[in-house]
BASETOR-332943 format. One record per residue (C-alpha): x, y, z; residue number from 0. Coordinates in nm, 2 decimals. Layout:
BEGIN
{x=X	y=Y	z=Z	n=NUM}
...
//
This chain:
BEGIN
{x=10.12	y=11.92	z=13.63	n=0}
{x=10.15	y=11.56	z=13.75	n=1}
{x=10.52	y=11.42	z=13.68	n=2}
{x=10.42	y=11.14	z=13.46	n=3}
{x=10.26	y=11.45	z=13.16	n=4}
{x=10.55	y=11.71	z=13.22	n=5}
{x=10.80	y=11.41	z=13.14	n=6}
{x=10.53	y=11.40	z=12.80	n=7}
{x=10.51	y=11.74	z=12.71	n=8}
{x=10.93	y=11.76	z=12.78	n=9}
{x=10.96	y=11.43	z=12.52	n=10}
{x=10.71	y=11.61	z=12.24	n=11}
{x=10.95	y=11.96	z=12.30	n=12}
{x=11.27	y=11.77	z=12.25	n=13}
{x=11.11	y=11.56	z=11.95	n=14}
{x=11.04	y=11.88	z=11.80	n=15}
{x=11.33	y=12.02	z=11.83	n=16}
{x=11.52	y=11.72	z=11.71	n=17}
{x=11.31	y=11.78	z=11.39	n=18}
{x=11.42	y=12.10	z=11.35	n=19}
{x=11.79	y=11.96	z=11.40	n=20}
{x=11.74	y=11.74	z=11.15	n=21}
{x=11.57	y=11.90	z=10.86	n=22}
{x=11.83	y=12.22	z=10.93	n=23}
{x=12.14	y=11.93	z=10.86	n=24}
{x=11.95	y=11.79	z=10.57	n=25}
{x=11.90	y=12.07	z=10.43	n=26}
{x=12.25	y=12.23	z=10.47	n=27}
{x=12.37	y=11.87	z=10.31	n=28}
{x=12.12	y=11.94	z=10.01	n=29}
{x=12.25	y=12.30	z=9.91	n=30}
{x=12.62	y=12.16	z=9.98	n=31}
{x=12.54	y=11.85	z=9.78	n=32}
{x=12.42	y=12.05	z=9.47	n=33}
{x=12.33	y=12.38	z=9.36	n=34}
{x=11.97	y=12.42	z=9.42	n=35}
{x=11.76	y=12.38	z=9.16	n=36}
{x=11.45	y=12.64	z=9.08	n=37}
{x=11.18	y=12.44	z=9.30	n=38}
{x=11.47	y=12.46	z=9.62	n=39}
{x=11.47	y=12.84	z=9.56	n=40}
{x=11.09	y=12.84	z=9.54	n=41}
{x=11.13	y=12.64	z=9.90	n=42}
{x=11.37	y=12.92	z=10.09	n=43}
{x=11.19	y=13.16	z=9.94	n=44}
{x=10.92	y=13.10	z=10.19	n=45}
{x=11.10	y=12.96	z=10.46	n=46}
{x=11.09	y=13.10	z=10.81	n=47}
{x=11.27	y=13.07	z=11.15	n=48}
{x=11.18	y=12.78	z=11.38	n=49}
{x=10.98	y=12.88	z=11.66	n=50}
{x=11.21	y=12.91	z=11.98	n=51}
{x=11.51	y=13.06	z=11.71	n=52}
{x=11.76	y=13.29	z=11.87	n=53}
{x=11.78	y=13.65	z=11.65	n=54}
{x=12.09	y=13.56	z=11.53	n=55}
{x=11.91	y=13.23	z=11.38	n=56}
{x=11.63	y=13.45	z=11.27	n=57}
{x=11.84	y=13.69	z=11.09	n=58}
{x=12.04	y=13.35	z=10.91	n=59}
{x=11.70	y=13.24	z=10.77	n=60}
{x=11.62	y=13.57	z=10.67	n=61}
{x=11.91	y=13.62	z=10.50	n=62}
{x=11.89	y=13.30	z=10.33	n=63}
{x=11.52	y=13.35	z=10.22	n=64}
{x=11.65	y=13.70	z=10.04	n=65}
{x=11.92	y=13.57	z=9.89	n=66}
{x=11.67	y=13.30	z=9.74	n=67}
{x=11.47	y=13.53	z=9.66	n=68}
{x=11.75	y=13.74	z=9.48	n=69}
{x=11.91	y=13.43	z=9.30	n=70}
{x=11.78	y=13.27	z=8.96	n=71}
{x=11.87	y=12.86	z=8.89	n=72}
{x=12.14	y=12.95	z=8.65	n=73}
{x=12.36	y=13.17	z=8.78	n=74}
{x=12.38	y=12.97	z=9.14	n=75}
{x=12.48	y=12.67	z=8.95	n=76}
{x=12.75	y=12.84	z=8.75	n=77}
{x=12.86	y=12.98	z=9.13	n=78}
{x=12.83	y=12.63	z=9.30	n=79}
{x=13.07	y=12.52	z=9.01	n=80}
{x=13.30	y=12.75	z=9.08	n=81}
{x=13.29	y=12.74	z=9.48	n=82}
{x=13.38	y=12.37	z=9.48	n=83}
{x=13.41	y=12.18	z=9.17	n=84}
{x=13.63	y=12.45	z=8.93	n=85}
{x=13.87	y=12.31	z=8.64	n=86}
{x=14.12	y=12.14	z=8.86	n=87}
{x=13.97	y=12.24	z=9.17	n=88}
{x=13.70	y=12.48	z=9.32	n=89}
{x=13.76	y=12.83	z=9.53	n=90}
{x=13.72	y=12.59	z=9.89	n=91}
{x=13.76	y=12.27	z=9.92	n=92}
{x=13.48	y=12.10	z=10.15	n=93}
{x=13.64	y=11.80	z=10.26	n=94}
{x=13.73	y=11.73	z=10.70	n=95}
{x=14.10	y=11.61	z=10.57	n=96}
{x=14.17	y=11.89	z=10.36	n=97}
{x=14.06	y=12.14	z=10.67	n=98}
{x=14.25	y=11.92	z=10.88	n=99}
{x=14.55	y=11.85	z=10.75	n=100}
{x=14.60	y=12.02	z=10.42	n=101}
{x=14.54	y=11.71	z=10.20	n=102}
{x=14.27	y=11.48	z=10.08	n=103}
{x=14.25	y=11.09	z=10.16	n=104}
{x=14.43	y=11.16	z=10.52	n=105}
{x=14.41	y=11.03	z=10.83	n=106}
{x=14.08	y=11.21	z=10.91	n=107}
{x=13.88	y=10.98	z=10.64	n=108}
{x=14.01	y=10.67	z=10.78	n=109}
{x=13.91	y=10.74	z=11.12	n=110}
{x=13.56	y=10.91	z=10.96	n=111}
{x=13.52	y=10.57	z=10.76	n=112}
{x=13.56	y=10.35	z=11.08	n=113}
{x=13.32	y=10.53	z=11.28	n=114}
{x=13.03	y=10.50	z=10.99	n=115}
{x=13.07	y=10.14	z=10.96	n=116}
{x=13.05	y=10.09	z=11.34	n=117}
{x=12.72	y=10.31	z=11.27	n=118}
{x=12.60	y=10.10	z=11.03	n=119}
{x=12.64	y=10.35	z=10.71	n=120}
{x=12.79	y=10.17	z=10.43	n=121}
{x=12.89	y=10.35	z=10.11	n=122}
{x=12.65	y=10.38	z=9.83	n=123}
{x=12.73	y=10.26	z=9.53	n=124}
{x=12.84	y=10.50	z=9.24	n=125}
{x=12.91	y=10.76	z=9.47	n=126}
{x=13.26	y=10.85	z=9.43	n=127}
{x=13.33	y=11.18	z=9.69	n=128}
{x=13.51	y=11.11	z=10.01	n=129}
{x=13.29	y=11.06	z=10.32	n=130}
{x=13.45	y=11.36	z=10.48	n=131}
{x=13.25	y=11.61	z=10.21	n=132}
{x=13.06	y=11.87	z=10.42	n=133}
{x=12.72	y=11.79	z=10.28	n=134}
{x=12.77	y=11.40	z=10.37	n=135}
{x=12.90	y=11.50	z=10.73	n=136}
{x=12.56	y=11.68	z=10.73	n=137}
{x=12.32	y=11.43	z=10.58	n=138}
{x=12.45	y=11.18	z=10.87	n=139}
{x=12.35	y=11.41	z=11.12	n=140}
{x=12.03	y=11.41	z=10.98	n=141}
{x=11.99	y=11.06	z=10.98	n=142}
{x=12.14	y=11.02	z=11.34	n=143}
{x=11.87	y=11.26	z=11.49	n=144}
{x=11.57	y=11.14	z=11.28	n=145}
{x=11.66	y=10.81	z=11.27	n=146}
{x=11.70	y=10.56	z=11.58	n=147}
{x=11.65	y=10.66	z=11.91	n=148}
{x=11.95	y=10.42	z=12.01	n=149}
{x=12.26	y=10.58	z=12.15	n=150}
{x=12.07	y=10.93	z=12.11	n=151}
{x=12.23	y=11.23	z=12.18	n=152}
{x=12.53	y=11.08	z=12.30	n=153}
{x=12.58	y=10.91	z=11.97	n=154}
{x=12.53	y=11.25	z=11.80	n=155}
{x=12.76	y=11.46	z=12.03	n=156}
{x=13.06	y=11.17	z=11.97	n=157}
{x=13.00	y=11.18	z=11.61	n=158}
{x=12.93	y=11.57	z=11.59	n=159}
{x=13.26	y=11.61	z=11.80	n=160}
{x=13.53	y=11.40	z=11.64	n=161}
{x=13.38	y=11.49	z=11.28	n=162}
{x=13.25	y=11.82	z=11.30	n=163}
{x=13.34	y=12.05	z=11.52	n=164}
{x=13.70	y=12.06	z=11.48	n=165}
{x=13.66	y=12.20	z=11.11	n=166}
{x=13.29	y=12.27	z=10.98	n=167}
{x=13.27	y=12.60	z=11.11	n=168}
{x=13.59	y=12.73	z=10.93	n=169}
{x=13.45	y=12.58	z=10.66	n=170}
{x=13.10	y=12.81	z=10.68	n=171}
{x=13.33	y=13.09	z=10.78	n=172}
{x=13.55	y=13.07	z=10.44	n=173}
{x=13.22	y=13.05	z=10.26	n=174}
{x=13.11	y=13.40	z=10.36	n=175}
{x=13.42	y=13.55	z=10.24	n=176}
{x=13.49	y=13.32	z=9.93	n=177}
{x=13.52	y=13.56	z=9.64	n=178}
{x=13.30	y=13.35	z=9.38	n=179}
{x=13.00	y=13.36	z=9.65	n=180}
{x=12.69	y=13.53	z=9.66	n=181}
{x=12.41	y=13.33	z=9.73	n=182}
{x=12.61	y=13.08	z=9.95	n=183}
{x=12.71	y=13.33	z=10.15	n=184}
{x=12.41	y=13.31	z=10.33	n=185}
{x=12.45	y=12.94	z=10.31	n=186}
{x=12.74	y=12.97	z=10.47	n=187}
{x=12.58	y=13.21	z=10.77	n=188}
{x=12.33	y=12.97	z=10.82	n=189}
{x=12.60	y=12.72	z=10.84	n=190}
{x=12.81	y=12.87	z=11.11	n=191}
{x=12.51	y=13.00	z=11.35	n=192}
{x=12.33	y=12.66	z=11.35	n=193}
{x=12.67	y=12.47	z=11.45	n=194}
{x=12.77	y=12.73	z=11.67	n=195}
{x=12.40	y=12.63	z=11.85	n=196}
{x=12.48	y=12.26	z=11.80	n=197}
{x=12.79	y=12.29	z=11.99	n=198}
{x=12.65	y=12.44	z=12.25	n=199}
{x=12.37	y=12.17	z=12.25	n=200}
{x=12.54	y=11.90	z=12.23	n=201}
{x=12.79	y=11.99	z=12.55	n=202}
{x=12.44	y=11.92	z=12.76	n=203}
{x=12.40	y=11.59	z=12.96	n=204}
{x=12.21	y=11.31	z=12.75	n=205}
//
């Protein structure tokens, strides 16, 4: 194969996998976001792994798709409530500054809110969670893999490493165990395996 189409075909691999990054972030952002409603548990009811998924992916997606299939609209909003809203507060707490330091509003979120202006993300309006929330730290992933090629992966492995890494995957972890959870406990195994791959991805050379 002549240099000029292997450096093709590599670009349409890496483009496809970037759009299985991405729609795996926004996806994890949704169900953190919200509690799915009856169409999303319709959706991972037929989802499937990627092609090119390790078994342990496989067996995340799998386990998601059952416990959609398992799970009625109701009773996963009544368990979402309880995971992380709760009267007073929630069973976990889904925030970078609380993983980090034990408290909301800490240093954490300042650094997190300097690094998404320099990005060009400015808060919505109306929206009144802290940036650090999980499904936030997720829906910018997204929109840093689908949407500008500048910076690329290194812009992705500096936010991914100063934002995520140090605490998202303790996060997934407590998910699994939390009492309250059944059907985001597969959330929460699809969580950990697909950062545990991102980490590893994002150590390559851009």
């Amino acid at each position: 194969m002549m240099p000029e189409l292997q450096t093709i075909k590599n670009e349409q691999q890496m483009n496809q996998e970037d759009g299985v990054r991405a729609r795996t972030y926004a996806l994890l952002g949704n169900l953190l976001a919200r509690a799915p409603d009856a169409a999303m548990l319709d959706l991972l009811r037929g989802i499937e792994a990627a092609k090119g998924d390790g078994k342990n992916m496989a067996a995340a997606w799998a386990t998601l798709r059952l416990a959609a299939e398992q799970a009625h609209a109701e009773g996963v909003a009544e368990e979402y409530f309880n995971l992380f809203i709760g009267i007073g507060r929630g069973e976990l707490v889904p925030y970078g500054s609380w993983y980090l330091t034990g408290f909301l509003l800490e240093q954490p979120l300042a650094l997190l809110r300097n690094d998404l202006a320099a990005l060009g993300f400015e808060r919505q309006a109306g929206v009144h969670e802290p940036e650090d929330h999980a499904a936030a730290l997720c829906e910018v992933m997204s929109l840093l893999i689908d949407g500008s090629d500048e910076g690329g992966l290194t812009v992705q492995r500096t936010f991914f490493q100063r934002h995520l890494a140090p605490w998202m995957g303790r996060f997934f972890a407590d998910l699994q165990r939390a009492e309250g959870a059944r059907f985001y406990r597969a959330v929460g195994l699809v969580g950990e395996r697909f950062l545990e791959i991102e980490s590893q991805y994002l150590v390559l050379p851009a």
